[in-house]
C-alpha positions in Angstrom: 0.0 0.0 0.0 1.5 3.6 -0.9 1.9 6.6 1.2 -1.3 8.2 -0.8 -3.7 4.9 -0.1 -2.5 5.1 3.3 -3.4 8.8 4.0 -6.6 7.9 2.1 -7.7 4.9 3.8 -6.5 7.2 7.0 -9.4 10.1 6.1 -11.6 7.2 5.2 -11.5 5.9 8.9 -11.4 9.5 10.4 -15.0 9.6 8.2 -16.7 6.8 9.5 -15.7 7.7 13.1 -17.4 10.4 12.5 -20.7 9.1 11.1 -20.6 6.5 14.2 -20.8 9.4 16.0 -23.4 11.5 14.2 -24.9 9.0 12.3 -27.2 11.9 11.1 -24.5 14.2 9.8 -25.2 14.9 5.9 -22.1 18.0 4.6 -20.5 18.5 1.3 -16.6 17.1 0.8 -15.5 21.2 1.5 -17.7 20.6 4.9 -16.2 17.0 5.4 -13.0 18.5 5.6 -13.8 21.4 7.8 -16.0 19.9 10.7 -15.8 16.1 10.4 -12.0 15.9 10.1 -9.5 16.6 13.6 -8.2 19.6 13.6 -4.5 18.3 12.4 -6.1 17.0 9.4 -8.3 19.8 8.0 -5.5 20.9 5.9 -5.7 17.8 3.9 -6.2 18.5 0.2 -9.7 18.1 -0.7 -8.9 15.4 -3.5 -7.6 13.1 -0.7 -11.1 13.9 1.1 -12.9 13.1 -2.1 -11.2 9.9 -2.5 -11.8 8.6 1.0 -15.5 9.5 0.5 -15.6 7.2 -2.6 -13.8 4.7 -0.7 -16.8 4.8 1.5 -19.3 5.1 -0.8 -18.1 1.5 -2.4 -18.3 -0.3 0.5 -21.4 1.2 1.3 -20.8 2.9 4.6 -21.9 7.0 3.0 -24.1 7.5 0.0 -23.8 10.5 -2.3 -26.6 13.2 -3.2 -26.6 15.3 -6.0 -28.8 17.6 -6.6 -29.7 19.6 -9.4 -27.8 23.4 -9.0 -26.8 22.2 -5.6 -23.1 20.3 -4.3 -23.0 16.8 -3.8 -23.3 15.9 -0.1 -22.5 12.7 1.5 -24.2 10.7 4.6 -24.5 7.7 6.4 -26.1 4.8 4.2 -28.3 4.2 7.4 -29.5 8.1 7.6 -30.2 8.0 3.3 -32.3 4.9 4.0 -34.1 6.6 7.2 -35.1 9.4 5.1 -36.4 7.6 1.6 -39.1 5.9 4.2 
């Protein structure tokens, strides 16, 4: 594994810690980074963030909205399927 997938995988986790947490928590990647991240790893470059959330969204731990004229946000699976009840 490279320096890169590590650092990714590393977001990845930080992410789902997160949703464990919040499990309602719904941002775009730009708020990912911001709020969900610890403070020494908000400076990560958004690309990194974007790739963890994909990482995420494959093994289907955060599911991806996009809506029309609005950014993509990301939540828990378990809060998108709450909500399409």
């Amino acid at each position: 594994m490279s320096s890169d997938d590590r650092v990714t995988r590393s977001i990845a986790d930080e992410i789902e810690r997160y949703l464990q947490r919040h499990p309602g928590a719904a941002d775009t990647a730009e708020g990912i980074r911001a709020w969900w991240l610890p403070v020494d790893l908000s400076a990560i470059e958004l690309p990194v963030v974007v790739a963890a959330l994909e990482q995420l969204e494959a093994r289907g731990v955060v599911m991806r909205t996009e809506l029309k004229g609005l950014q993509t946000t990301f939540c828990s699976t378990a809060r998108g399927r709450k909500s399409m009840q």
